[in-house]
C-alpha positions as CSV (number, residue, x, y, z in Angstrom):
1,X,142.9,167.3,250.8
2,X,145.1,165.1,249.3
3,X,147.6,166.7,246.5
4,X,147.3,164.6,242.7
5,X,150.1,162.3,242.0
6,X,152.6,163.5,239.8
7,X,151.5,160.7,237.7
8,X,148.1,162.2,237.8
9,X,149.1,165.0,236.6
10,X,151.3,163.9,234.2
11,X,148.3,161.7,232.6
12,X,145.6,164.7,232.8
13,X,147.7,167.7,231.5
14,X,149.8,167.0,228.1
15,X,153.4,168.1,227.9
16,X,152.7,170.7,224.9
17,X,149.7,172.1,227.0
18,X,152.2,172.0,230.5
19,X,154.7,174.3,228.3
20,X,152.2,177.0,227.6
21,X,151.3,177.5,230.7
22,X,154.5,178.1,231.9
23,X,156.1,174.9,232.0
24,X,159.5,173.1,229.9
25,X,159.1,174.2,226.1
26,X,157.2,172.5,223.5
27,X,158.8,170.9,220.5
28,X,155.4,170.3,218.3
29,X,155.4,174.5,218.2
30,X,158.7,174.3,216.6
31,X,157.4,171.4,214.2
32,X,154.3,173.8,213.3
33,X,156.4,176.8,211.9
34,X,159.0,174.5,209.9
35,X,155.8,173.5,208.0
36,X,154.9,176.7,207.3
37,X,157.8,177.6,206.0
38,X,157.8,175.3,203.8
39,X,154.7,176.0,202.2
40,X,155.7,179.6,201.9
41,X,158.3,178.1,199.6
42,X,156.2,176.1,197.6
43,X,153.7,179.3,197.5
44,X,156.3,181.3,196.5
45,X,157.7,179.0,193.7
46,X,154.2,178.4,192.5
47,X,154.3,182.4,192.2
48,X,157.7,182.9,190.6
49,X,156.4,180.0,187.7
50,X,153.5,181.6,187.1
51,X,154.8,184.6,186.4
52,X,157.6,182.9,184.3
53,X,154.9,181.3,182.4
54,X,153.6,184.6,181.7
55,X,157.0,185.6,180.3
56,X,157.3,182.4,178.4
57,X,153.7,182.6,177.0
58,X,154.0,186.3,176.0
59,X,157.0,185.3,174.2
60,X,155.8,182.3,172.2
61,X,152.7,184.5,171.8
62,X,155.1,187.1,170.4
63,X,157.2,184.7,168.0
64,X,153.8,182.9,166.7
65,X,153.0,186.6,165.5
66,X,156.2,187.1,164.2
67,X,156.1,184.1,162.0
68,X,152.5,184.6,160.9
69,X,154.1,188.0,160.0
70,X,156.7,187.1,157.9
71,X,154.8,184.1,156.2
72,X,152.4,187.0,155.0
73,X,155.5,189.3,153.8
74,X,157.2,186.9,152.3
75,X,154.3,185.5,150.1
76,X,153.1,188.8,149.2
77,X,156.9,190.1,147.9
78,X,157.8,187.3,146.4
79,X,154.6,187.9,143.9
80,X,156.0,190.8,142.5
81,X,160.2,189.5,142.4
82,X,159.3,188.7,138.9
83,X,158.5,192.4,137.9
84,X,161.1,194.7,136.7
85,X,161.5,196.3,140.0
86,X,162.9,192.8,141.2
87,X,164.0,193.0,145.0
88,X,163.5,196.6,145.4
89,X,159.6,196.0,145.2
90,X,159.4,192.7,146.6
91,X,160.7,194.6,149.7
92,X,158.2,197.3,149.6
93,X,155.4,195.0,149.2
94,X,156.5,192.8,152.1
95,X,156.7,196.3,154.4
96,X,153.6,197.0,153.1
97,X,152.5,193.9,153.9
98,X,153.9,193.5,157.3
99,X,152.6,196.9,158.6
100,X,148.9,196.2,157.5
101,X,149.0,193.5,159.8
102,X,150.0,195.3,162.6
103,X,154.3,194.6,162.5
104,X,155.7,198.4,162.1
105,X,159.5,198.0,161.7
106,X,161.3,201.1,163.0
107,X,164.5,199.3,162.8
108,X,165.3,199.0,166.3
109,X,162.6,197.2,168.8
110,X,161.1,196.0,165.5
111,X,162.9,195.0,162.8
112,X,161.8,193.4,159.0
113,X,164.9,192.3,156.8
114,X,164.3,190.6,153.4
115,X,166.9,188.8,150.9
116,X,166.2,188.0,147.4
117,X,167.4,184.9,146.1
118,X,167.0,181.3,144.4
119,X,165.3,177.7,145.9
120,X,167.0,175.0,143.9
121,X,166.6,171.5,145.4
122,X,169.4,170.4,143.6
123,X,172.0,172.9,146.0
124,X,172.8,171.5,149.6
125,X,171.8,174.5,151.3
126,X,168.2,174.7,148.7
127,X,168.2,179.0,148.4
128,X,171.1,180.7,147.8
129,X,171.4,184.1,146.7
130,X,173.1,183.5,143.2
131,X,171.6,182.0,140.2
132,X,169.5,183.4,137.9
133,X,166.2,184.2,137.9
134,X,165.8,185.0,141.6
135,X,162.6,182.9,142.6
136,X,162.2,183.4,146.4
137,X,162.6,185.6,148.9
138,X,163.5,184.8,152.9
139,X,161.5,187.6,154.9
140,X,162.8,188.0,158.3
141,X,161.0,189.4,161.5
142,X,162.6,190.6,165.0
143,X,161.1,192.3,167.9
144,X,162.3,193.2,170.9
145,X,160.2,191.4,173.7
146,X,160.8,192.4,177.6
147,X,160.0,190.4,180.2
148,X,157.5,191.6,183.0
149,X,159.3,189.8,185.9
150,X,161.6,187.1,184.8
151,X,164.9,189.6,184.1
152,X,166.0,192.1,180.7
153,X,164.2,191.9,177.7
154,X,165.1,189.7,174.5
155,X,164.9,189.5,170.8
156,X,162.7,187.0,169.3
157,X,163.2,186.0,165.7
158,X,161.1,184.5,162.7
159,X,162.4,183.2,159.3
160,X,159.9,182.3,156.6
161,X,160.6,181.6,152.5
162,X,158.3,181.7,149.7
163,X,158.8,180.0,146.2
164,X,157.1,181.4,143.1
165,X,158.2,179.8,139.9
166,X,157.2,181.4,136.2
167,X,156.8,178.2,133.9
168,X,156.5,179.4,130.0
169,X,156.1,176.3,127.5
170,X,157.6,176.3,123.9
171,X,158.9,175.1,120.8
172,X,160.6,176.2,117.8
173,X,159.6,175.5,114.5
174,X,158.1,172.0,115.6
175,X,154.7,172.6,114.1
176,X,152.8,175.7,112.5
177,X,149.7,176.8,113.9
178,X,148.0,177.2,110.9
179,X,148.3,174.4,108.3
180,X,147.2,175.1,104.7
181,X,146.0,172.3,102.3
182,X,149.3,172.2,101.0
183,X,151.1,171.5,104.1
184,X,148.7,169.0,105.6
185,X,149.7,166.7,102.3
186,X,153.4,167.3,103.2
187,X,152.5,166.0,106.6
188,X,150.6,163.1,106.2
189,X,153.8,162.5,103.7
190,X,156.5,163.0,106.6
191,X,154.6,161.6,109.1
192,X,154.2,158.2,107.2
193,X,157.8,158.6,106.3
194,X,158.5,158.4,109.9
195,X,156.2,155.9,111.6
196,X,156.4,153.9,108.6
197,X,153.0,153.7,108.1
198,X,150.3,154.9,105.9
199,X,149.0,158.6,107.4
200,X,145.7,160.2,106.2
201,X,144.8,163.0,108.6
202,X,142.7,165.6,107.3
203,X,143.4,169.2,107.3
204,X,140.5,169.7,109.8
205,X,142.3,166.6,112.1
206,X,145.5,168.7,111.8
207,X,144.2,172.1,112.2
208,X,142.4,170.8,115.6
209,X,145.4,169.3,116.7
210,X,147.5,172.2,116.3
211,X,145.2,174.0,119.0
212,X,145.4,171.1,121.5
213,X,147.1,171.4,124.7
214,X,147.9,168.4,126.9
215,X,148.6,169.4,130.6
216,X,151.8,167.4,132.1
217,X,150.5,166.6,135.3
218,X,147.3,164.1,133.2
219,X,150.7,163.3,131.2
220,X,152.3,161.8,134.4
221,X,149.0,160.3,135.5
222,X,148.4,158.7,132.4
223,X,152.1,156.9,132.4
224,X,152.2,156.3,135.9
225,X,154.2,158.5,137.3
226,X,154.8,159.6,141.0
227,X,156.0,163.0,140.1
228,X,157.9,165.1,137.6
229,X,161.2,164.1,138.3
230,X,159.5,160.5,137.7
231,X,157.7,161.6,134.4
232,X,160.7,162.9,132.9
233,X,162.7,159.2,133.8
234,X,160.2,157.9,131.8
235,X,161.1,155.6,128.8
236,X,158.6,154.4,126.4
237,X,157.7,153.4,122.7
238,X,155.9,155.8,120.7
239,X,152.9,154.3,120.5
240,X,152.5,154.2,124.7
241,X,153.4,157.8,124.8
242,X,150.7,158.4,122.0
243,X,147.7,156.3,124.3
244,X,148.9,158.2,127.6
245,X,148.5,161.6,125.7
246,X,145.3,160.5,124.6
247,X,144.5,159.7,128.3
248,X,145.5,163.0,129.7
249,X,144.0,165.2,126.5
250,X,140.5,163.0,127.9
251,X,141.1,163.8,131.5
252,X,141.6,167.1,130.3
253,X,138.1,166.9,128.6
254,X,138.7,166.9,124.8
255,X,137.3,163.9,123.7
256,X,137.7,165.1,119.9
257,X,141.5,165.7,119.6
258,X,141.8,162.7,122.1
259,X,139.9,160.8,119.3
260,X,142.1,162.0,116.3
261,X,145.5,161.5,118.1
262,X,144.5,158.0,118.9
263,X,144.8,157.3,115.3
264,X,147.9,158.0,115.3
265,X,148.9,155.5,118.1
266,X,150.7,152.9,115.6
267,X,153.6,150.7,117.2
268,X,156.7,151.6,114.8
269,X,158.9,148.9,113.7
270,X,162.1,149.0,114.9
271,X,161.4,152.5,116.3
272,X,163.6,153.4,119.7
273,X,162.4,154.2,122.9
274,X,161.5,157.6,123.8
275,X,162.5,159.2,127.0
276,X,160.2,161.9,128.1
277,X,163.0,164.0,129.9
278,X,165.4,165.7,127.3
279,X,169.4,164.8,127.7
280,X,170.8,166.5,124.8
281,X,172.2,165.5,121.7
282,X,173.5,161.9,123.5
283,X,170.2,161.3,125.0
284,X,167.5,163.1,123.3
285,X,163.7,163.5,125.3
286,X,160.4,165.2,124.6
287,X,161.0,168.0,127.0
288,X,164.2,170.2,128.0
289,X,163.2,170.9,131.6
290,X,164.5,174.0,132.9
291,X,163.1,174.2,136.3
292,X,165.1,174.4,140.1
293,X,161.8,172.4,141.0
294,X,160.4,170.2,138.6
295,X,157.3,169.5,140.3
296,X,156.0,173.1,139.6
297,X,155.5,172.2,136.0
298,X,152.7,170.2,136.5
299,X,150.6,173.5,136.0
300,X,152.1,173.6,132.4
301,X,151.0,172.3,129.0
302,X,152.2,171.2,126.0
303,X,150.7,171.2,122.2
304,X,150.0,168.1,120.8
305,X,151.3,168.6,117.5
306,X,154.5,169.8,118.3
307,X,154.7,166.5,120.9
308,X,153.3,164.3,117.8
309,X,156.1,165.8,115.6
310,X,159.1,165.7,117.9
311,X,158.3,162.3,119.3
312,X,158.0,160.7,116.1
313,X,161.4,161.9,115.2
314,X,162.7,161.0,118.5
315,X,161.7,157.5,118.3
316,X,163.6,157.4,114.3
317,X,166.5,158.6,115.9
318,X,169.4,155.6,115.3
319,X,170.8,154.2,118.5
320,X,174.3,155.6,117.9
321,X,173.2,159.2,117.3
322,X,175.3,159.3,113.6
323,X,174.6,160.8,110.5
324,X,175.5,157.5,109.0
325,X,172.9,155.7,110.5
326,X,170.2,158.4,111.5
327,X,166.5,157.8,109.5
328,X,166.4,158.7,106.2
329,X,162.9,160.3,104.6
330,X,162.3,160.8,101.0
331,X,160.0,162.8,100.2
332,X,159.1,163.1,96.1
333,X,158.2,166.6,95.9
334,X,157.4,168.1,92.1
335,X,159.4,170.9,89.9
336,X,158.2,169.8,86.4
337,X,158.7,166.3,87.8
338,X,162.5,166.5,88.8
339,X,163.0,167.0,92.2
340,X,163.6,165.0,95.1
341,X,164.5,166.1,98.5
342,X,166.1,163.5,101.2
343,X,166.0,164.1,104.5
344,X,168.6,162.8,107.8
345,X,167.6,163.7,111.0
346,X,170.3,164.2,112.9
347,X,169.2,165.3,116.5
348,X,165.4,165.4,117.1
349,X,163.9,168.9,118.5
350,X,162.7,169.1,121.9
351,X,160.2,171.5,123.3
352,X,161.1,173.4,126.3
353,X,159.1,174.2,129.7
354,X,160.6,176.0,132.2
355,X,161.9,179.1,134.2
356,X,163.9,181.9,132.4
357,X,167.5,183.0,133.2
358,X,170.8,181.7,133.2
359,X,172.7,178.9,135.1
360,X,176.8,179.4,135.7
361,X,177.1,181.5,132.9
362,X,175.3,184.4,130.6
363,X,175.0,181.9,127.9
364,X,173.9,179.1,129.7
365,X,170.3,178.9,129.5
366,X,168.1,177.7,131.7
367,X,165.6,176.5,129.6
368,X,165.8,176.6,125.7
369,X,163.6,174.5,122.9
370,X,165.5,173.5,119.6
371,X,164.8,172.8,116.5
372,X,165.8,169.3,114.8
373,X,169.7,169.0,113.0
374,X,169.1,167.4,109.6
375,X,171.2,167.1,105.8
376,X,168.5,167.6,103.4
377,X,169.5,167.0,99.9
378,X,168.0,168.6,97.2
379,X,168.3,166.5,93.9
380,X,167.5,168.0,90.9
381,X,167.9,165.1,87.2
382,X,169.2,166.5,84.0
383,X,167.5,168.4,81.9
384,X,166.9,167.6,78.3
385,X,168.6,169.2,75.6
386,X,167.7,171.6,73.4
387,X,167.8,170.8,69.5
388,X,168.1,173.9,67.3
389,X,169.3,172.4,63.8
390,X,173.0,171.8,63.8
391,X,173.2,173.6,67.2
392,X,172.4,171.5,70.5
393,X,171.9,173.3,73.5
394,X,172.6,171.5,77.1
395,X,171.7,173.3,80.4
396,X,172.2,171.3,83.6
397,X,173.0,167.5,81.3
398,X,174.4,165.9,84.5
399,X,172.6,165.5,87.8
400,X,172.3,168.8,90.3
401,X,172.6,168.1,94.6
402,X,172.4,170.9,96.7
403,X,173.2,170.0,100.4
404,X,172.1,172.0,103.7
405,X,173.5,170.7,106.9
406,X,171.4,172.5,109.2
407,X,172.5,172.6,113.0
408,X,169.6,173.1,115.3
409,X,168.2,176.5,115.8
410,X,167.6,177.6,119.7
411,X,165.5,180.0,121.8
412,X,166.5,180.3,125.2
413,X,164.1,182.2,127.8
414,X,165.1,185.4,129.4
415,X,163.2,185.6,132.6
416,X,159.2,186.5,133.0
417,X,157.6,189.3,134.1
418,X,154.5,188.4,135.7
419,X,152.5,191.5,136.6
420,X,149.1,192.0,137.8
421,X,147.5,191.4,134.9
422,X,147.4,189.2,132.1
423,X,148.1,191.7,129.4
424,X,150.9,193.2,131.2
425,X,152.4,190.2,131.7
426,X,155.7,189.2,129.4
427,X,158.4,187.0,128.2
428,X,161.2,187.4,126.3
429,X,162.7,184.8,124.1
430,X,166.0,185.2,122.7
431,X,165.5,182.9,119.0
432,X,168.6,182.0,117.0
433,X,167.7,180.0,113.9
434,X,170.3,177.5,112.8
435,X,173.7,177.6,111.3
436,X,173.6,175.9,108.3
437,X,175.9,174.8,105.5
438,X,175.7,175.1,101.9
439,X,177.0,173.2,98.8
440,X,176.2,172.3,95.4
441,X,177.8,169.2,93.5
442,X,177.1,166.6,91.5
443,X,176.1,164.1,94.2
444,X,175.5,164.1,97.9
445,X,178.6,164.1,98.9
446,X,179.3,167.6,97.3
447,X,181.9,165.8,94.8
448,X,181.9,166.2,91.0
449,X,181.8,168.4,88.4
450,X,178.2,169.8,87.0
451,X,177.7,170.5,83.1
452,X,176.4,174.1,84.0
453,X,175.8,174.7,79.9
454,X,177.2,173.3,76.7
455,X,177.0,174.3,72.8
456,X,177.9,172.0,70.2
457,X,177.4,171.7,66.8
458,X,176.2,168.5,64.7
459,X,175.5,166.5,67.6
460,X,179.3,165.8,68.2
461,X,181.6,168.9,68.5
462,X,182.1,170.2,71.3
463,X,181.8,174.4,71.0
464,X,181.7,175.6,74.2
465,X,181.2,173.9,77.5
466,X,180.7,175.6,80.7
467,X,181.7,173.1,83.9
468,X,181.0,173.4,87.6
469,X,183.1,171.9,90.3
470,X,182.0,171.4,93.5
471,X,181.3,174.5,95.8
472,X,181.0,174.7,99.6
473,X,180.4,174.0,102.0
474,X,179.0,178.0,102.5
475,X,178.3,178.6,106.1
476,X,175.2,181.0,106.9
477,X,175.5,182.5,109.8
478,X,172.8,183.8,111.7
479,X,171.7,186.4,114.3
480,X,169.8,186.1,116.9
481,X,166.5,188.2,117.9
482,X,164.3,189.0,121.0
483,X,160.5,187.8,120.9
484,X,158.1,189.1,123.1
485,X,155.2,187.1,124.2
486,X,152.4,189.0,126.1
487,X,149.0,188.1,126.7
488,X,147.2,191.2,125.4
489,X,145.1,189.0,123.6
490,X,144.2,187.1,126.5
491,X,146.1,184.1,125.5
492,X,149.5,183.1,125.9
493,X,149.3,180.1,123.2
494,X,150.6,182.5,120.4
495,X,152.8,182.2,116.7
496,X,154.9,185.2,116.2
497,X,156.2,186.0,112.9
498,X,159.2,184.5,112.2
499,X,162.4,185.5,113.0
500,X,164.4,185.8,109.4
501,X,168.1,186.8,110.4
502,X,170.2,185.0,107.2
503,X,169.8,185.5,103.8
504,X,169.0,182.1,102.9
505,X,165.0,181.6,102.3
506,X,164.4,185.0,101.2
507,X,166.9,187.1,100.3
508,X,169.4,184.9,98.1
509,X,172.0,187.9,97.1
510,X,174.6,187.1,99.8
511,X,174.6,183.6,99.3
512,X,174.5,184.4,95.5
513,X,177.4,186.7,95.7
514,X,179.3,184.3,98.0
515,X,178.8,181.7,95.9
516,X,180.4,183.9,92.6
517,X,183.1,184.8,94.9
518,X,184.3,181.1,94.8
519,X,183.7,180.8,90.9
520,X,187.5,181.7,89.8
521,X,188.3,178.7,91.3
522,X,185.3,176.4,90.7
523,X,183.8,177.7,87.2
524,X,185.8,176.3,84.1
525,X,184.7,177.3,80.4
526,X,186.1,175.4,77.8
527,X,185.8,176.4,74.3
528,X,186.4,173.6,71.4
529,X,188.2,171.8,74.2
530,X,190.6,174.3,75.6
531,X,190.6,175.9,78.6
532,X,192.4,178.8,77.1
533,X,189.4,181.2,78.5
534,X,190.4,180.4,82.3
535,X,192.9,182.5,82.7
536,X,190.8,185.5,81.5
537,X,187.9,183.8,83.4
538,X,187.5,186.6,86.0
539,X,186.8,189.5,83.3
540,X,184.1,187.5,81.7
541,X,182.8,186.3,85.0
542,X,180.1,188.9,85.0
543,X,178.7,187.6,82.1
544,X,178.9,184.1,83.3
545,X,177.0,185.5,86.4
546,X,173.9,186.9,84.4
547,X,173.7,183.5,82.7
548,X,174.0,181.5,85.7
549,X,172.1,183.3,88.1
550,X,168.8,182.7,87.1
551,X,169.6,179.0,87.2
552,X,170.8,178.9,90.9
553,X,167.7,181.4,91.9
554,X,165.7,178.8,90.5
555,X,167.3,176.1,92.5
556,X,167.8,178.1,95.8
557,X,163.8,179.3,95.1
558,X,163.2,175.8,96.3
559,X,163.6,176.9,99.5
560,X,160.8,179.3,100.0
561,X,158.2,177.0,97.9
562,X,159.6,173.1,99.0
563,X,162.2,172.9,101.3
564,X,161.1,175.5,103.9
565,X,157.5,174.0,104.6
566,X,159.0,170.5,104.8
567,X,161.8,171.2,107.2
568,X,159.4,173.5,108.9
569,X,157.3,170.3,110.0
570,X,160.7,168.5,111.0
571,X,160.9,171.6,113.4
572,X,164.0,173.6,111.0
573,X,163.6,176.4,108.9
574,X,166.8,177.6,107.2
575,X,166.9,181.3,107.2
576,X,163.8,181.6,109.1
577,X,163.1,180.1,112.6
578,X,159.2,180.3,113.6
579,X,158.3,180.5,117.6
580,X,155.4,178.9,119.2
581,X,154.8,180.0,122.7
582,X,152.0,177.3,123.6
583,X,151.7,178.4,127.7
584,X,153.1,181.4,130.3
585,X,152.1,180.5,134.2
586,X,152.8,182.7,137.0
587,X,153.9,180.7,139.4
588,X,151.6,180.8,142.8
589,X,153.3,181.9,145.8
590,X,154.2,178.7,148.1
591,X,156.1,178.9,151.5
592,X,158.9,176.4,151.5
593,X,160.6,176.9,154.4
C-alpha cells in the first residue's frame, strides 16, 4: 500500500494538532496562556478598585456624617452663645447635640472641637475670634476611619459655622408712648414748625401712631431696595420716605395708621434729602445700623412715630450742619402770656437697630440711638412794675434768656440674652442723657446785664437796684444708668421710666447753689447809685438768695411744665432721658459656612 505524501499529510493533520501528538511544539499554546494572563490582570485590577471603592465610599460616607454632624452641633450651640453661660454652654449643647445623633467624641478616634467667635462680612477672613458680641460658633468633627484593604487608617474632618444675630430696635426720647391732650397740641405745633405746614392730628391719630410698627424689610420693598446695605444707601425727600412707610405699614396689614401717616406725606420746601442709613453728626440718617450683617435686620421694626419725628428733623437739618444755619422753631408757649421758647436743632436723633457689644474698644458701641443736639432759648419779657404811692417796685424790668445747649443723649446696647423663653429673655441698655449747658442773660447770646429788682422813690430816684450780669455757661453733667428690657409682659415694645441722673428738670438745688456760687462775681446791688454794698456783697448774699430764689425756681420750673414735653418730642429731655425699646429678635440660627 502506498505510504501518503508528505504533502498529504501535511494538508490533513494541522501543525498545532502534529505537536500534541508528539511532534515540533506549538506556538498557538503559548499565545493561549499570555491571554490568560492578561485577564487575570484585568480581574485582579477590577478586584483591587472595587475594594478601593469600598474604602473610598466608606469614607465619603463617613465625612457626609461628619458634616451632617457638625451642621446639627453647631446650629444647636450657637442658640444658646447669647445666654450668660456664653461658650461654655454653647459647647455643651453642641456635645449634647452631636451624641444624640450618634457622634460620641472620646477624644481620640472621635473627636468634636468648638470655637466661639464673630461672622463680620466686613473682615477678610468673615469669623474671627475677637469682637464683641460673639455671634457664631465653628463646630468641628474628626474621626478616625480605617481602611478595610487599601492600607492604615485616616482622619476625616468636617468644619461647619452657624450665625445667630440678636437685633433689638430703639430710640431715645424720640417720641412718648402715651401722648396726653396737652402734648398732642405741642406736636401738631412742632410738627408744623418743621414741615412748614399746617398739622392737625388728633390725639387719637397720635396715640395710634405711637403703637405702629413698620417692619424694614416692607421699608426696603417699598423704596426699592435690593437689600439692607441698599436700603440704608438710600437718599430721599421726606415726603417719599413718608409714602414708602405708608406702603410697608399696608403690606404689613394696617390700613388705619397707613391711612393717618399718609396725611402726613407733604413735600417740604426747601427740605434736604434724607438718607435712611445714619453717618453721624456729618451725615445724619434715620437708622444707626449696628449689625456685622445688615441683612439680618430685615426681621426688625421700627415705630412710626419716632421715624415721623426724627425724619422730619432730619430733612430741617441745614446743609452745612451749623448752629448758624440749623432750622429754627418758635414755639409761643404761655406763662401769663410771656414766654417764648426758640428752638435749633443741631444734629437730628437717630433710632438704633442692631446687635449689642462693643467694636475696638469698651466704649465703642456697636449700636447706640441718640437723642437730637438743640439751643433752646427760653425768653421771658419784662414784667410790669409795681406802683405803691411814692414807692415803685421793678422785678425783672429788662428782658430774661435762659439758654440750654443740649448735646445729644445716648444709649448704647450691651449684648442680649436670648433664652428659651420670652420672659427670660433680656437686654441691657446703658442710657446717658445729655450734657447740657446753662446760662442766663439778657439776650441769646448770654450777654447783658438783667434788672433782677429795683426800688425807687417818686418815679425818678433810684433807691436800690439789684443787677445781674450774665452767668454761665453751667455745665450739667450726667450719669449714666442700666435699663433692662425683658419680655415678661410678652412684649418687647416697652417705655421704661425715665432715667433722671442731673439735677436739672427736677431737682433744681445743685444748679441753684451753683448758680449762687458765681453771684460774688455776677450780682451787683447798688443803693442810691453806689456800689458801696459790693464789697460786703458776700455777707448779705444769703439774703439776696431768699429773694432771688423763688424767681429763678420759677424760671427753671419751666422745665418740668414747657420745656421738657417740647424737647421731649424733638427726642431731648434735659435731666431726664426716656427709653423706648420698640423690638428684641433672637436671631434664628443660620449655617454660613
Amino acid at each position: 500500500m502506498r505510504k501518503p505524501s508528505t504533502f498529504a499529510v501535511a494538508t490533513r493533520y494541522p501543525r498545532s494538532l502534529r505537536a500534541r501528538r508528539g511532534g515540533a511544539s506549538m506556538p498557538g499554546a503559548r499565545r493561549q496562556h499570555g491571554a490568560v494572563a492578561v485577564l487575570a490582570v484585568i480581574w485582579l485590577s477590577i478586584a483591587i478598585a472595587a475594594l478601593g471603592a469600598i474604602d473610598i465610599g466608606n469614607l465619603y460616607f463617613v465625612r457626609r456624617q461628619l458634616q451632617r454632624t457638625a451642621d446639627l452641633a453647631a446650629m444647636a450651640a450657637v442658640q444658646v452663645l447669647s445666654t450668660p453661660g456664653a461658650c461654655t454652654t454653647a459647647t455643651t449643647a453642641a456635645q449634647q447635640n452631636a451624641a444624640s445623633n450618634g457622634f460620641a467624641a472620646n477624644g481620640t478616634t472621635t473627636i468634636l472641637s468648638l470655637t466661639c467667635g464673630r461672622w463680620d462680612t466686613s473682615t477678610s477672613t468673615y469669623f474671627g475670634t475677637t469682637g464683641n458680641p460673639f455671634n457664631a460658633v465653628q463646630v468641628q468633627t474628626t474621626q478616625t476611619v480605617p481602611y478595610f484593604f487599601l492600607g492604615p487608617s485616616r482622619n476625616v474632618t468636617a468644619t461647619s459655622t452657624a450665625l445667630a444675630s440678636n437685633i433689638d430696635a430703639f430710640s431715645l426720647s424720640t417720641g412718648i408712648a402715651t401722648i396726653n391732650t396737652q402734648q398732642s397740641a405741642l406736636l401738631n405745633a412742632i410738627l408744623g414748625g418743621l414741615l412748614n405746614t399746617s398739622v392737625s392730628l388728633s390725639l387719637g391719630d397720635m396715640q395710634s401712631l405711637a403703637t405702629a410698627h413698620i417692619s424694614l424689610q416692607n421699608l426696603m420693598v417699598a423704596l426699592g431696595a435690593a437689600n439692607m446695605q441698599g436700603l440704608l444707601a438710600t437718599t430721599v425727600s421726606y415726603q417719599t420716605l413718608m409714602v414708602a412707610m405708608v406702603q410697608a405699614l399696608q403690606a404689613g396689614g394696617d390700613t388705619v395708621n397707613a391711612a393717618i401717616l399718609q396725611t402726613l406725606a407733604v413735600a417740604i420746601p426747601g427740605g434736604q434729602n434724607i438718607t435712611v442709613g445714619d453717618g453721624g453728626k456729618s451725615a445724619p440718617g434715620l437708622l444707626a445700623l449696628g449689625l456685622a450683617n445688615p441683612n439680618a435686620a430685615t426681621t426688625a421694626t421700627i415705630n412710626a412715630f419716632d421715624a415721623v419725628m426724627v425724619a422730619a428733623q432730619i430733612a430741617q437739618r441745614s446743609p452745612d450742619g451749623t448752629a448758624a444755619n440749623a432750622p429754627v422753631i418758635n414755639v409761643a408757649a404761655s406763662l401769663a402770656g410771656l414766654a417764648n421758647i426758640s428752638l435749633q436743632i443741631l444734629n437730628p436723633p437717630a433710632l438704633a437697630v442692631g446687635e449689642g457689644g462693643t467694636v475696638n474698644g469698651a466704649t465703642n458701641f456697636r449700636t447706640t440711638a441718640r437723642t437730637a443736639a438743640v439751643n433752646l432759648n427760653l425768653s421771658l419779657a419784662p414784667l410790669p412794675p409795681l406802683y405803691l404811692g411814692i414807692a415803685t417796685i421793678s422785678v425783672l424790668s429788662t428782658p430774661v434768656v435762659l439758654t440750654l445747649a443740649v448735646a445729644p443723649g445716648t444709649a448704647t446696647l450691651n449684648p442680649v440674652d436670648c433664652e428659651s423663653t420670652k420672659a427670660a429673655t433680656q437686654a441691657t441698655i446703658l442710657v446717658t442723657p445729655g450734657i447740657a449747658t446753662v446760662c442766663l442773660g439778657a439776650n441769646a447770646a448770654c450777654t447783658g446785664s438783667v434788672n433782677v429788682a429795683s426800688v425807687s422813690l417818686l418815679a425818678s430816684a433810684s433807691l436800690v437796684a439789684i443787677t445781674l450780669n450774665s452767668l454761665g455757661p453751667l455745665p450739667l453733667m450726667p450719669g449714666t444708668t442700666p435699663v433692662t428690657i425683658n419680655g415678661s409682659s410678652g412684649s418687647f415694645d416697652v417705655t421704661p421710666p425715665p432715667v433722671n441722673s442731673n439735677p436739672l428738670g427736677s431737682d433744681l438745688s445743685t444748679l441753684s447753689a451753683t448758680l449762687f456760687a458765681q453771684l460774688p462775681t455776677a450780682l451787683s446791688v447798688s443803693v442810691l447809685g453806689s456800689g458801696i454794698l459790693n464789697s460786703l456783697l458776700t455777707p448779705i448774699l444769703s439774703l439776696v438768695a431768699t429773694t432771688l430764689t423763688p424767681v429763678l425756681q420759677g424760671v427753671f420750673s419751666l422745665l418740668n411744665t414747657l420745656i421738657v414735653p417740647t424737647l421731649s418730642l424733638l427726642g431731648v429731655q434735659v435731666g431726664t432721658a426716656t427709653l423706648h425699646n420698640m423690638s428684641l429678635t433672637c436671631g434664628v440660627s443660620q449655617l454660613v459656612n
